[in-house]
PASEBA-1860 file (N, C-alpha, C; in nm, 3 decimals):
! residues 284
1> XXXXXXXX> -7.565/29.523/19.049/-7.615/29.548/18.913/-7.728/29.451/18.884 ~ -7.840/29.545/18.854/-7.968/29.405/18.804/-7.935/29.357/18.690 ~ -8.024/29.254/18.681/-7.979/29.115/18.569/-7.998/29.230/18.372 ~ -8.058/29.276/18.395/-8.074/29.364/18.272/-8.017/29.470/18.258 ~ -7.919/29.520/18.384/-7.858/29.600/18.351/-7.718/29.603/18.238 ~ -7.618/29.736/18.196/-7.525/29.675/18.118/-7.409/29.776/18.227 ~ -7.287/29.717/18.203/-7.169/29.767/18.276/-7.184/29.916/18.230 ~ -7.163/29.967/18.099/-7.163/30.137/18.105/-7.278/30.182/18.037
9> XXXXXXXX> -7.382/30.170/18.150/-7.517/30.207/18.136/-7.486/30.349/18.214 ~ -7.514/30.460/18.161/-7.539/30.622/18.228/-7.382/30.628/18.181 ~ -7.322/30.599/18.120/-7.227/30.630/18.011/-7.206/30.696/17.850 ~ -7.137/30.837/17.911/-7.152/30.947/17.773/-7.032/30.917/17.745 ~ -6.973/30.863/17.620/-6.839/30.840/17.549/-6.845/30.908/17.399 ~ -6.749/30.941/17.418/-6.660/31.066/17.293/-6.575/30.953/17.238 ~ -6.620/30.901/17.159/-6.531/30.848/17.070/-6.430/30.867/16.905 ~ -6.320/30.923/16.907/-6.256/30.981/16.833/-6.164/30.908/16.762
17> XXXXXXXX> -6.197/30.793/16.732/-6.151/30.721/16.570/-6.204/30.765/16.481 ~ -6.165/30.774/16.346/-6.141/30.783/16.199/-6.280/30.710/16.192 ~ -6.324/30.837/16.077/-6.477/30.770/16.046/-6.472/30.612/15.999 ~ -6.399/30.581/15.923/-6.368/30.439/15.933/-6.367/30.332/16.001 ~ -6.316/30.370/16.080/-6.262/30.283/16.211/-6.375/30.288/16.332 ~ -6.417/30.410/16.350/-6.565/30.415/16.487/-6.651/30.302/16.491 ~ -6.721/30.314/16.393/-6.875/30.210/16.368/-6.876/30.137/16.459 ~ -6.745/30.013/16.436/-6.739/29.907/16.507/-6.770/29.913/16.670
25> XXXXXXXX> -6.639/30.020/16.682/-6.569/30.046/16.827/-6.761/30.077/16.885 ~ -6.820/30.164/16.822/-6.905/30.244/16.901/-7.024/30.157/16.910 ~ -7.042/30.066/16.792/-7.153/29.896/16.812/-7.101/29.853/16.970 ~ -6.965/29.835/16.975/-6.937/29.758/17.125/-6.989/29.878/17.230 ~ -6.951/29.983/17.235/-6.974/30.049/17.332/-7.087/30.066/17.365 ~ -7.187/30.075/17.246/-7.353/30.089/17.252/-7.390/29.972/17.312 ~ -7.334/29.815/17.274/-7.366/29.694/17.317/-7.386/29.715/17.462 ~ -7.277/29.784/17.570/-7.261/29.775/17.685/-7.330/29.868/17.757
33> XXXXXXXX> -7.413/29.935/17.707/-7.504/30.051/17.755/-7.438/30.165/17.741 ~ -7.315/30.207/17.680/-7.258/30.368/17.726/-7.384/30.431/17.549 ~ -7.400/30.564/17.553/-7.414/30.679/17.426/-7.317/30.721/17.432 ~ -7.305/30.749/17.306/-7.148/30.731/17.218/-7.193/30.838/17.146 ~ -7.096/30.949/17.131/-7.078/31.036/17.116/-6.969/31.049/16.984 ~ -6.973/31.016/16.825/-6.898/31.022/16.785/-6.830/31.079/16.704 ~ -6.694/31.180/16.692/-6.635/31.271/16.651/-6.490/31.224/16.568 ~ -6.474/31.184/16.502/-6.309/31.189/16.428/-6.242/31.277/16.448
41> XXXXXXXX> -6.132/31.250/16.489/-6.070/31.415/16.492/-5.923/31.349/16.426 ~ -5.928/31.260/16.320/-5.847/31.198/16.254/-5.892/31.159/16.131 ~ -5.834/31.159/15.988/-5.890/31.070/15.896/-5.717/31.004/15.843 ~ -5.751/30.846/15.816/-5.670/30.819/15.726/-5.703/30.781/15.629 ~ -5.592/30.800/15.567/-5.588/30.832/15.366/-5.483/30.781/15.314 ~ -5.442/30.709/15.236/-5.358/30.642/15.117/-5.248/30.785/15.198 ~ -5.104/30.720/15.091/-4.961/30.796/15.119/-4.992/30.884/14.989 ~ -4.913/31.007/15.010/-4.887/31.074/14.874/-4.855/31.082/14.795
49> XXXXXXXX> -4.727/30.961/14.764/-4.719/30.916/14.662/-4.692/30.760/14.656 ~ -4.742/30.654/14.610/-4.781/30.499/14.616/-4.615/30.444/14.570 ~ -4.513/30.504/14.445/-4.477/30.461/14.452/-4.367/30.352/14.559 ~ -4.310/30.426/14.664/-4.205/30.334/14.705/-4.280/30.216/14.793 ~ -4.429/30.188/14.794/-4.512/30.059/14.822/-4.456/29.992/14.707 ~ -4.525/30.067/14.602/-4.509/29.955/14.464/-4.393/29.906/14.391 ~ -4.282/29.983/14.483/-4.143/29.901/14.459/-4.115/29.817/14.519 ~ -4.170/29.785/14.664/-4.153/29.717/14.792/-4.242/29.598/14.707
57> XXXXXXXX> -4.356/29.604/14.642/-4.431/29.475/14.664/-4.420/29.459/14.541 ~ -4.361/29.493/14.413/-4.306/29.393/14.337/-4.181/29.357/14.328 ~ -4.135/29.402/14.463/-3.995/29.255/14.494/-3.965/29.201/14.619 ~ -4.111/29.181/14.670/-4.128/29.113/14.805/-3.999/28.966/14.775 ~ -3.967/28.978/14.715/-3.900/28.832/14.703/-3.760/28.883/14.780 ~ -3.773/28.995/14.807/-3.592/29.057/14.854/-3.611/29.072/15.028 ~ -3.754/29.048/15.065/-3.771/29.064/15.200/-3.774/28.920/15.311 ~ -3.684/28.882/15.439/-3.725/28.768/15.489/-3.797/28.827/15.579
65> XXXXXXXX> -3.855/28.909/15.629/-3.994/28.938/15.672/-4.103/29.079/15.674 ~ -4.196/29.058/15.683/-4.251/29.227/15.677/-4.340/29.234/15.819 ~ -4.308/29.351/15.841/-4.389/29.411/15.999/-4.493/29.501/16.019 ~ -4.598/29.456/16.053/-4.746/29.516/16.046/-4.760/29.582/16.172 ~ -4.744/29.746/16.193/-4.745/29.768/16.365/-4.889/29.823/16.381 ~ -4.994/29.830/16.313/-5.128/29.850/16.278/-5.212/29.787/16.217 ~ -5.373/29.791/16.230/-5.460/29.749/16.178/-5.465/29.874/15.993 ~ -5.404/29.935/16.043/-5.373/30.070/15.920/-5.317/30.017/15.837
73> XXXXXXXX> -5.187/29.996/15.851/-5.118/29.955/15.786/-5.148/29.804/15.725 ~ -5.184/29.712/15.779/-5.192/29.603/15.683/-5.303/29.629/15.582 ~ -5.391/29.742/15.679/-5.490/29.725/15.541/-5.524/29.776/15.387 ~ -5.417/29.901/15.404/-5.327/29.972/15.302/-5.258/29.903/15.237 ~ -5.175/29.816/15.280/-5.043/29.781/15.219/-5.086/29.626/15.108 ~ -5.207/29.594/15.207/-5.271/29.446/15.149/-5.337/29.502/15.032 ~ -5.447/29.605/15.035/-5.558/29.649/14.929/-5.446/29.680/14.786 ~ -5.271/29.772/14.827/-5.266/29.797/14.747/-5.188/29.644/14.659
81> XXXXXXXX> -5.134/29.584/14.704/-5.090/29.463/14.673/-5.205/29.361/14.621 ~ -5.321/29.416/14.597/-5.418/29.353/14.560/-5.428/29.426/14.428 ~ -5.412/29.539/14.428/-5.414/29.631/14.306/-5.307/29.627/14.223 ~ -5.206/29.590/14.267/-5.113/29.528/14.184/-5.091/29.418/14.106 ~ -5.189/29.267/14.157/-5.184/29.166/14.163/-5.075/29.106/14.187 ~ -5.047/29.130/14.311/-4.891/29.043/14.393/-4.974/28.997/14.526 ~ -5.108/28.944/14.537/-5.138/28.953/14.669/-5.122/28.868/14.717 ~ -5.133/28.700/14.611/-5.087/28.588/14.614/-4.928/28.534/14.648
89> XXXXXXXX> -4.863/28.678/14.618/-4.711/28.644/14.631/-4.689/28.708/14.811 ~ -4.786/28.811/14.838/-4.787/28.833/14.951/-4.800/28.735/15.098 ~ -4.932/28.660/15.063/-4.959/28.557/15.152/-4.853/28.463/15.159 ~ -4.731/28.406/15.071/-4.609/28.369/15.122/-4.525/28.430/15.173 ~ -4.504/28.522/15.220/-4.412/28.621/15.300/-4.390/28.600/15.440 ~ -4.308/28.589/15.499/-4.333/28.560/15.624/-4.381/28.686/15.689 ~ -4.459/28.687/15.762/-4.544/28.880/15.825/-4.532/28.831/16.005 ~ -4.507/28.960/16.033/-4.519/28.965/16.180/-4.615/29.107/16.173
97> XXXXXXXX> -4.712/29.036/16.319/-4.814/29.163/16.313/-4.815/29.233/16.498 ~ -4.809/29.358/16.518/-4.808/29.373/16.665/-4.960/29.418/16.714 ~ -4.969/29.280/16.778/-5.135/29.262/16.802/-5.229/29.219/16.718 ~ -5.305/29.181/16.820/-5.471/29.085/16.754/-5.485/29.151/16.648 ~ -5.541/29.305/16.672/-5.660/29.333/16.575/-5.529/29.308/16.407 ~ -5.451/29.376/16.436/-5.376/29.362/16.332/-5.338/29.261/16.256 ~ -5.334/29.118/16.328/-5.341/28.973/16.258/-5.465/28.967/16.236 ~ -5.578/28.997/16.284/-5.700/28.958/16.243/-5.703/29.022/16.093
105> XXXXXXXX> -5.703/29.180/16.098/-5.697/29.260/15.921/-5.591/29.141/15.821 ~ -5.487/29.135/15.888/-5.419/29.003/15.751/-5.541/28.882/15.745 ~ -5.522/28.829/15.839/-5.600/28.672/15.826/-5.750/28.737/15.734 ~ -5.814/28.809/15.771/-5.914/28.875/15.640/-5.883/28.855/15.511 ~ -5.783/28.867/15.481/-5.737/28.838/15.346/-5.626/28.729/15.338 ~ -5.635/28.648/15.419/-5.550/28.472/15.450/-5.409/28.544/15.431 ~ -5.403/28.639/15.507/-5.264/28.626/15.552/-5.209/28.583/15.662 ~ -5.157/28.519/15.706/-5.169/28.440/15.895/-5.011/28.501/15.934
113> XXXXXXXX> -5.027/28.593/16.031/-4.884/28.632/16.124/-4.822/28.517/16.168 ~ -4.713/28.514/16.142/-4.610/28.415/16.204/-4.584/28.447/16.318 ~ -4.585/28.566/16.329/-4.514/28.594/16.514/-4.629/28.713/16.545 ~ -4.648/28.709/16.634/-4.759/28.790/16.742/-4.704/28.836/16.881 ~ -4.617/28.971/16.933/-4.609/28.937/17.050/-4.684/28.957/17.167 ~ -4.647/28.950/17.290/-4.730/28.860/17.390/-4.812/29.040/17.433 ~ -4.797/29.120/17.425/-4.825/29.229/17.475/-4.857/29.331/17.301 ~ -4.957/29.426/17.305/-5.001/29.493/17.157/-4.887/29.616/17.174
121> XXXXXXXX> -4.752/29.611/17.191/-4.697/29.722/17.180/-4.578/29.714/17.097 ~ -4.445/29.838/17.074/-4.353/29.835/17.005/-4.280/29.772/17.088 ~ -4.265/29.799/17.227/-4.156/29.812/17.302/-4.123/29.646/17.350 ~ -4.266/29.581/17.336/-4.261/29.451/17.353/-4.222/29.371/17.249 ~ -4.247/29.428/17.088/-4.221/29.365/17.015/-4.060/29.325/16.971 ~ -3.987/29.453/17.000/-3.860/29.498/16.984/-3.771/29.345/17.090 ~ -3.838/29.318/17.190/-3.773/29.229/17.240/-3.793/29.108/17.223 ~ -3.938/29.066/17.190/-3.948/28.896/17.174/-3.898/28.900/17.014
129> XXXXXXXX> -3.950/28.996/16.944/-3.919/28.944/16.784/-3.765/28.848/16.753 ~ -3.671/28.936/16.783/-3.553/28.908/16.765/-3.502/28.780/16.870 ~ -3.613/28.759/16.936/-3.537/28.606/17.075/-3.637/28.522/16.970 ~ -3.726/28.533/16.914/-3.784/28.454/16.818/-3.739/28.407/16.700 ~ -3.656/28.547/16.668/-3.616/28.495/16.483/-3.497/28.536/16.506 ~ -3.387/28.508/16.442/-3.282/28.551/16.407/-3.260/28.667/16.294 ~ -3.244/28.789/16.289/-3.277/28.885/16.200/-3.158/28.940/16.201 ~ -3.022/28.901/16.291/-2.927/28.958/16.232/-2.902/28.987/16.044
137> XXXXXXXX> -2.871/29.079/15.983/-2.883/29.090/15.813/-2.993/29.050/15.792 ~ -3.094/29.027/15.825/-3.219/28.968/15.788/-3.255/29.118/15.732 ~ -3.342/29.123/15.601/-3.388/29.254/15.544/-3.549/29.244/15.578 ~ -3.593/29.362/15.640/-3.683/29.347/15.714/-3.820/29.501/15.625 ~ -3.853/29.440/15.604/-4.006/29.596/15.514/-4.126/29.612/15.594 ~ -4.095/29.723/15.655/-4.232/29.792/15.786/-4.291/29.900/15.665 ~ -4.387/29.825/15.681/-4.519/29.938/15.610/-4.575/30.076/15.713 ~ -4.551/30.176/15.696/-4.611/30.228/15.865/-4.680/30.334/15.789
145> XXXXXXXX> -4.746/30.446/15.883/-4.773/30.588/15.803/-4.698/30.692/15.888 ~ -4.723/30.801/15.816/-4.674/30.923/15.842/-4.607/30.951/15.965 ~ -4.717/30.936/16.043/-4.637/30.987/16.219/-4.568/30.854/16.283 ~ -4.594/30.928/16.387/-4.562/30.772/16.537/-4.375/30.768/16.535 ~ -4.382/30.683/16.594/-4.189/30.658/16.632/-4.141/30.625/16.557 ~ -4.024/30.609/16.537/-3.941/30.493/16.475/-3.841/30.391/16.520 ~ -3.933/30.355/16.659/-3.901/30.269/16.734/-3.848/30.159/16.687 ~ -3.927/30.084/16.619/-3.905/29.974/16.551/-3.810/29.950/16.466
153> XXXXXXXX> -3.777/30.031/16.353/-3.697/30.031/16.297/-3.545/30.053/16.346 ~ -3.547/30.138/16.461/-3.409/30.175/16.528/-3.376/30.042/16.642 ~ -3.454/29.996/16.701/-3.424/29.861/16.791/-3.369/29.827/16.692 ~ -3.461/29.741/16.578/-3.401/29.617/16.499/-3.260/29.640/16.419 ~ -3.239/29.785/16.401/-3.156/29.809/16.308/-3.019/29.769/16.396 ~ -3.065/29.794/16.542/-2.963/29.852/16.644/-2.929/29.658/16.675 ~ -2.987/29.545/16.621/-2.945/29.427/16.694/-2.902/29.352/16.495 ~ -2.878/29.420/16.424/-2.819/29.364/16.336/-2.933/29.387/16.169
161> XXXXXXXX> -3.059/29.377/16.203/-3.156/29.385/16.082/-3.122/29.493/15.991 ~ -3.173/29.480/15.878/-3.183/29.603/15.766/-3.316/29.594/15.740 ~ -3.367/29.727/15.782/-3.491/29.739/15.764/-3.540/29.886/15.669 ~ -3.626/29.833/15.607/-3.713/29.933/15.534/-3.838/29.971/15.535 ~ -3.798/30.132/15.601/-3.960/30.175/15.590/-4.014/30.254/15.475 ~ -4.149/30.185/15.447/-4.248/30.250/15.352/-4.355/30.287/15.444 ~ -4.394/30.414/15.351/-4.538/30.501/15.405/-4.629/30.432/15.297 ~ -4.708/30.361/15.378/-4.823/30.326/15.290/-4.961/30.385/15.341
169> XXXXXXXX> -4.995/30.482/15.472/-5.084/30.523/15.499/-5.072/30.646/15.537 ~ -5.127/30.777/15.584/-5.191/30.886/15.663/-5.233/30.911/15.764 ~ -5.192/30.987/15.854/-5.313/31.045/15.939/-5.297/31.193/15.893 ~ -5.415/31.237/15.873/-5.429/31.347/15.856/-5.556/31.399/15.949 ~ -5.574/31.562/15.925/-5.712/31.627/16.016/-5.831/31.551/15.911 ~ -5.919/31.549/15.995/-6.049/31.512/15.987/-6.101/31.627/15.848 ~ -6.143/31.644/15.756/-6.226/31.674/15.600/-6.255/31.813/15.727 ~ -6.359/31.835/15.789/-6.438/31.933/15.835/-6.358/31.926/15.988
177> XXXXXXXX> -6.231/31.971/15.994/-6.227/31.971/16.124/-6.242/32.143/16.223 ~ -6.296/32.205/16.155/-6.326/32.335/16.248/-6.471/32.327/16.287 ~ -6.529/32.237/16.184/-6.704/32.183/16.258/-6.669/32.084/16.361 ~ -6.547/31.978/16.342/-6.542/31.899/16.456/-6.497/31.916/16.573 ~ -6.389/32.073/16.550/-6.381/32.171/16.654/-6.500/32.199/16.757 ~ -6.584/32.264/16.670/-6.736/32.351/16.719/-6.802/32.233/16.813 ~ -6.803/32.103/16.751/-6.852/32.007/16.828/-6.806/31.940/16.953 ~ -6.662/31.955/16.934/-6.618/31.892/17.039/-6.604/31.997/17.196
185> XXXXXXXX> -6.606/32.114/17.126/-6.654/32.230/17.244/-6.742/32.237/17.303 ~ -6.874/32.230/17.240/-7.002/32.187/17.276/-7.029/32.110/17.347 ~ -6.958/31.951/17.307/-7.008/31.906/17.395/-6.887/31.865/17.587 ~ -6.780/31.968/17.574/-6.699/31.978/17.710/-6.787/32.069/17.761 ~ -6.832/32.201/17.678/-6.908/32.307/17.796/-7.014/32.280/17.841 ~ -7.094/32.194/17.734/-7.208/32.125/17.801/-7.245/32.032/17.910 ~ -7.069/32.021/17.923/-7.085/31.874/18.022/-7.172/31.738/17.983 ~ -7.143/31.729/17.865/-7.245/31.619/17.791/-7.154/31.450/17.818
193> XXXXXXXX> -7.016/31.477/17.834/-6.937/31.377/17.841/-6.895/31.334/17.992 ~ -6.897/31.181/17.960/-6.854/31.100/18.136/-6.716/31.040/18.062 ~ -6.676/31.005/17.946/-6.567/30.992/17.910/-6.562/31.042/17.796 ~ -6.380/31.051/17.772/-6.300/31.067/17.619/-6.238/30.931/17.635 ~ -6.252/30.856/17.513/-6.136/30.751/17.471/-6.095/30.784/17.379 ~ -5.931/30.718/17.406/-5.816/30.775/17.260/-5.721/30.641/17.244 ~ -5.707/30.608/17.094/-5.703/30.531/17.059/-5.545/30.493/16.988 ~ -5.500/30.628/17.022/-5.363/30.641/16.971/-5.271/30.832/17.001
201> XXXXXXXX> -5.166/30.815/16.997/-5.137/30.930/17.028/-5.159/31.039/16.951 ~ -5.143/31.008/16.820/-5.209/31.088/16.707/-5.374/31.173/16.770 ~ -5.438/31.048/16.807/-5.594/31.115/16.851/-5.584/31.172/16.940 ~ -5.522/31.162/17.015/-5.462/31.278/17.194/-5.455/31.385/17.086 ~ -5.385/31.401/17.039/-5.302/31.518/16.991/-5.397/31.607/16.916 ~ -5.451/31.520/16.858/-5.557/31.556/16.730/-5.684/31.620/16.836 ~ -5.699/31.590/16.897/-5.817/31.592/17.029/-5.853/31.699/17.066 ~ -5.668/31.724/17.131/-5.673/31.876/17.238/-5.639/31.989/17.141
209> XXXXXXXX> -5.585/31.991/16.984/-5.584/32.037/16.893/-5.707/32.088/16.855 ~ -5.820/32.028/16.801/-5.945/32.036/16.811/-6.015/32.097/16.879 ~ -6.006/32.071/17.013/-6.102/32.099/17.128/-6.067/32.251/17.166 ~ -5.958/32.267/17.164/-5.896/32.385/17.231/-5.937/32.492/17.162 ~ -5.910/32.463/16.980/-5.945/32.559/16.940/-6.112/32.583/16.918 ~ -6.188/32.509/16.934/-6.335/32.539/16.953/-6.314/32.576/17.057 ~ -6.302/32.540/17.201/-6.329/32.612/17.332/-6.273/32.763/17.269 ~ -6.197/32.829/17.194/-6.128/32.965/17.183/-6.184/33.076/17.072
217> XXXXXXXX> -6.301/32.936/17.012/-6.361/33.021/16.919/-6.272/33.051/16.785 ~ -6.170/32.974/16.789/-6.041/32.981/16.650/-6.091/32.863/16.574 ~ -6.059/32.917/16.470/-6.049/32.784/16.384/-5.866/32.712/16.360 ~ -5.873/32.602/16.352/-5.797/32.501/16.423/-5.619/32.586/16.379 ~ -5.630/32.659/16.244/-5.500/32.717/16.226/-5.500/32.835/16.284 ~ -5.542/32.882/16.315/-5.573/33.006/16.414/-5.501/32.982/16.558 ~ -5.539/32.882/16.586/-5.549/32.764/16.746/-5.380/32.764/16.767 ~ -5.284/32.748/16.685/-5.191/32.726/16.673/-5.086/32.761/16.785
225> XXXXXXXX> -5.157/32.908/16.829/-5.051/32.987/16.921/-5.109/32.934/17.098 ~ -5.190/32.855/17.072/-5.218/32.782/17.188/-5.152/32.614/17.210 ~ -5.058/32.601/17.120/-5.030/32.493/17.147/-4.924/32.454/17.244 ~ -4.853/32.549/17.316/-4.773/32.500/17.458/-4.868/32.515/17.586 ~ -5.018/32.510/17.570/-5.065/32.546/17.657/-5.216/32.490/17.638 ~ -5.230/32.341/17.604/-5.342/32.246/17.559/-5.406/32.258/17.673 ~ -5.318/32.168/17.779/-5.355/32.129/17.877/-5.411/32.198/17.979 ~ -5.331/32.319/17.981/-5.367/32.390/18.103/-5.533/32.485/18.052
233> XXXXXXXX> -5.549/32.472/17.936/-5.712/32.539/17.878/-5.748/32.418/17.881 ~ -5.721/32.297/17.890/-5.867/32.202/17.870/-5.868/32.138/17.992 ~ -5.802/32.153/18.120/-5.838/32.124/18.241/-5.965/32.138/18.313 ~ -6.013/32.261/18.326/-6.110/32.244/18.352/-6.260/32.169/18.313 ~ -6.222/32.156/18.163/-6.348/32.134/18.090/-6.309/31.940/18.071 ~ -6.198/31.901/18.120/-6.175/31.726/18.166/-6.191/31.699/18.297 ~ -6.172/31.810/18.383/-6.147/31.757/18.510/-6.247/31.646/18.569 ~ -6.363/31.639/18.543/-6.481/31.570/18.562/-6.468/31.454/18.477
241> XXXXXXXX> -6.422/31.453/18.348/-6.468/31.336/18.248/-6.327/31.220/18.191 ~ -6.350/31.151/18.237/-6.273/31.002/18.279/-6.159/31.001/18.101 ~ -6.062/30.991/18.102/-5.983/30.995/18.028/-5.924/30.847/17.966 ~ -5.961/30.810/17.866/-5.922/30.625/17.885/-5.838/30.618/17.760 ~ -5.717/30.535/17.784/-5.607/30.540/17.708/-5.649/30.384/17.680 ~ -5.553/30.302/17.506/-5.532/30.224/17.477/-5.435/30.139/17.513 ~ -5.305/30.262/17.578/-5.200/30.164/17.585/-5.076/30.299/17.601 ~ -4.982/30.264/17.644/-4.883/30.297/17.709/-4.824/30.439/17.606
249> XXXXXXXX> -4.828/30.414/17.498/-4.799/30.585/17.384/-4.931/30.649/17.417 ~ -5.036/30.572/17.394/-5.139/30.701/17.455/-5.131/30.781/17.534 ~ -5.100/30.696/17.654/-5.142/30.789/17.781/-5.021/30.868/17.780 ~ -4.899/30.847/17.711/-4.800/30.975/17.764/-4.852/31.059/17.646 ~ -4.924/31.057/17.534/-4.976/31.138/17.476/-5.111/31.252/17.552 ~ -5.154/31.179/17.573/-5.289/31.204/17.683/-5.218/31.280/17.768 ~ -5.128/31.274/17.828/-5.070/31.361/17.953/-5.030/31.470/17.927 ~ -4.946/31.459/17.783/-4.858/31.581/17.725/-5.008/31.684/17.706
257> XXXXXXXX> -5.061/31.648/17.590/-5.156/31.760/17.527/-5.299/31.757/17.617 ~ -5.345/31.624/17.666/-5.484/31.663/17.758/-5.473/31.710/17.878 ~ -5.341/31.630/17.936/-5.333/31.679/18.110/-5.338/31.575/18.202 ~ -5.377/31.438/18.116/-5.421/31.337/18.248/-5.459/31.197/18.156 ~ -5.457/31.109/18.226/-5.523/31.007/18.173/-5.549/30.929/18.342 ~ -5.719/30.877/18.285/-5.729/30.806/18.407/-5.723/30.666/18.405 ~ -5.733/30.611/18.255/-5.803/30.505/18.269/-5.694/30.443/18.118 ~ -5.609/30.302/18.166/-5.493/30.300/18.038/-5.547/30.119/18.063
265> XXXXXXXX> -5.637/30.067/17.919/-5.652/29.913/17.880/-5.577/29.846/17.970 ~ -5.547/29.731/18.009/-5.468/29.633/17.994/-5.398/29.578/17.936 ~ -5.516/29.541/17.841/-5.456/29.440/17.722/-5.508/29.574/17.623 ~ -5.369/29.572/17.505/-5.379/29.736/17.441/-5.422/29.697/17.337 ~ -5.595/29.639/17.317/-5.688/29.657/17.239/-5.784/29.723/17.239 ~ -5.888/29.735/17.127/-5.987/29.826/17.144/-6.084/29.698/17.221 ~ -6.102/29.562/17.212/-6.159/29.472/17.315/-6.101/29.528/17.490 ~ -5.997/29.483/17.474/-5.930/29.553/17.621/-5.979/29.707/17.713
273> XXXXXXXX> -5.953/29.778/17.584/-6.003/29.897/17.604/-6.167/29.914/17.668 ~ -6.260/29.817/17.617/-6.382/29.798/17.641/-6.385/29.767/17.754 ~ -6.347/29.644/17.824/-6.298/29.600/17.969/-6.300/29.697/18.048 ~ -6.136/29.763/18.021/-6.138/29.860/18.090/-6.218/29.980/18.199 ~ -6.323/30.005/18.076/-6.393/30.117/18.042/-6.515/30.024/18.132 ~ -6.569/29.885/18.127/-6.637/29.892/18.157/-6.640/29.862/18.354 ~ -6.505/29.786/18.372/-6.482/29.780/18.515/-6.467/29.922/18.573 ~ -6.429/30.034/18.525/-6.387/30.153/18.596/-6.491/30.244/18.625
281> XXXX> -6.583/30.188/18.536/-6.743/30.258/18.532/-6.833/30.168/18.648 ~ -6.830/30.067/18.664/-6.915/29.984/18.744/-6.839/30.002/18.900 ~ -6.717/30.073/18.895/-6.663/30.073/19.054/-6.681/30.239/19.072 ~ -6.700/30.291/18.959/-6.757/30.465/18.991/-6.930/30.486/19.081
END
């Protein structure tokens, strides 16, 4: 590689975070030479109804800790605790966050994670948390949204904790998602893409949801009667273009609805993710 070159230089990336959330991701990716290609095929949005947050955070005093398993979630749960004016009562709380980016969104607003574990996942957290703290009866408040597991809550519940979950966030379809359909068709038949990155299983899902039904010419509720059969219609139109997971729910997401994943972070950040993306490209 010459001295001016960048690791994913002749790099086409589809990047499918929440208009929110891209900018950043796609500044790094542009940094490293890839064109970035960028499509939401996700938006998140406030819960549908705020109250059982706003019962949770005006009696944070009943919680000995709260659990941040997203950069989503703290940043929901903080803004609305700001809107309450309890935000000050917040920053004494003891908080556990799973992963960087997610202590970084608290520390933004001086909240500092007490516990971080060593790996950005549930499955890791489920085991150091509890060799860390003692949470037997410990009452425990996970802010989460809509989808995803309930991993967390069933470990901890399962080693003695009482835990409570609140929906303080969304994933929902993307505002215009039968245009983000049309687009994301476009650009598989075009062969315009050297990768898809997915950033969560939600976006797998949301992805081949999307894609499938533009490749079919449906609009996305239409698409519906194609859904035991994602994979086997978007094979051909991936087989060529490098599949890069965040982390260990991705890629079995990625497998279920895309068909494959080639390429799963290390370290299950969107930094990591960058790594990744950029060693697998420089040995192509």
């Amino acid at each position: 590689m010459s001295a001016d070159a960048k690791p994913l230089d002749g790099a086409r990336v589809l990047v499918t975070r929440s208009q929110e959330q891209a900018p950043h991701f796609c500044a790094q990716l542009e940094a490293l030479g890839a064109l970035v290609y960028a499509v939401p095929v996700i938006s998140i949005e406030g819960p549908a109804d705020w109250q059982p947050v706003d019962e949770a955070l005006r009696s944070l005093d009943r919680y000995n800790w709260i659990v941040f398993a997203s950069s989503n979630a703290a940043r929901f749960f903080v803004e609305r605790s700001r809107q309450l004016g309890v935000l000050a009562q917040l920053k004494h709380t003891p908080v556990a966050a799973i992963g960087p980016s997610t202590a970084r969104a608290l520390a933004q607003n001086e909240i500092i994670a007490a516990f971080v574990p060593s790996q950005s996942i549930a499955e890791q957290f489920v085991i150091e948390f509890p060799q860390r703290v003692r949470i037997r009866e410990k009452k425990i408040l996970w802010p989460r949204g809509n989808l995803g597991r309930m991993l967390i809550a069933e470990a901890l519940t399962e080693q003695g904790a009482v835990v409570e979950a609140v929906e303080c966030y969304r994933n929902t379809p993307p505002k215009e998602q039968n245009a983000a359909a049309r687009e994301l068709a476009t650009l598989l038949k075009e062969k315009k893409l050297t990768h898809v990155v997915l950033t969560s299983g939600q976006s797998a899902k949301s992805f081949a949801d999307l894609a499938v039904a533009g490749l079919a010419g449906r609009s996305v509720e239409q698409a519906i009667e194609y859904e035991d059969r994602q994979a086997e219609m978007l094979a051909d139109f991936v087989r060529d273009v490098i599949v890069a997971s965040i982390g260990p729910e991705t890629s079995r997401a990625c497998r279920e609805f895309i068909g494959k994943v080639d390429v799963e972070a290390a370290v299950h950040t969107i930094d990591g993710l960058c790594e990744a993306l950029s060693n697998q490209h420089l040995e192509t």
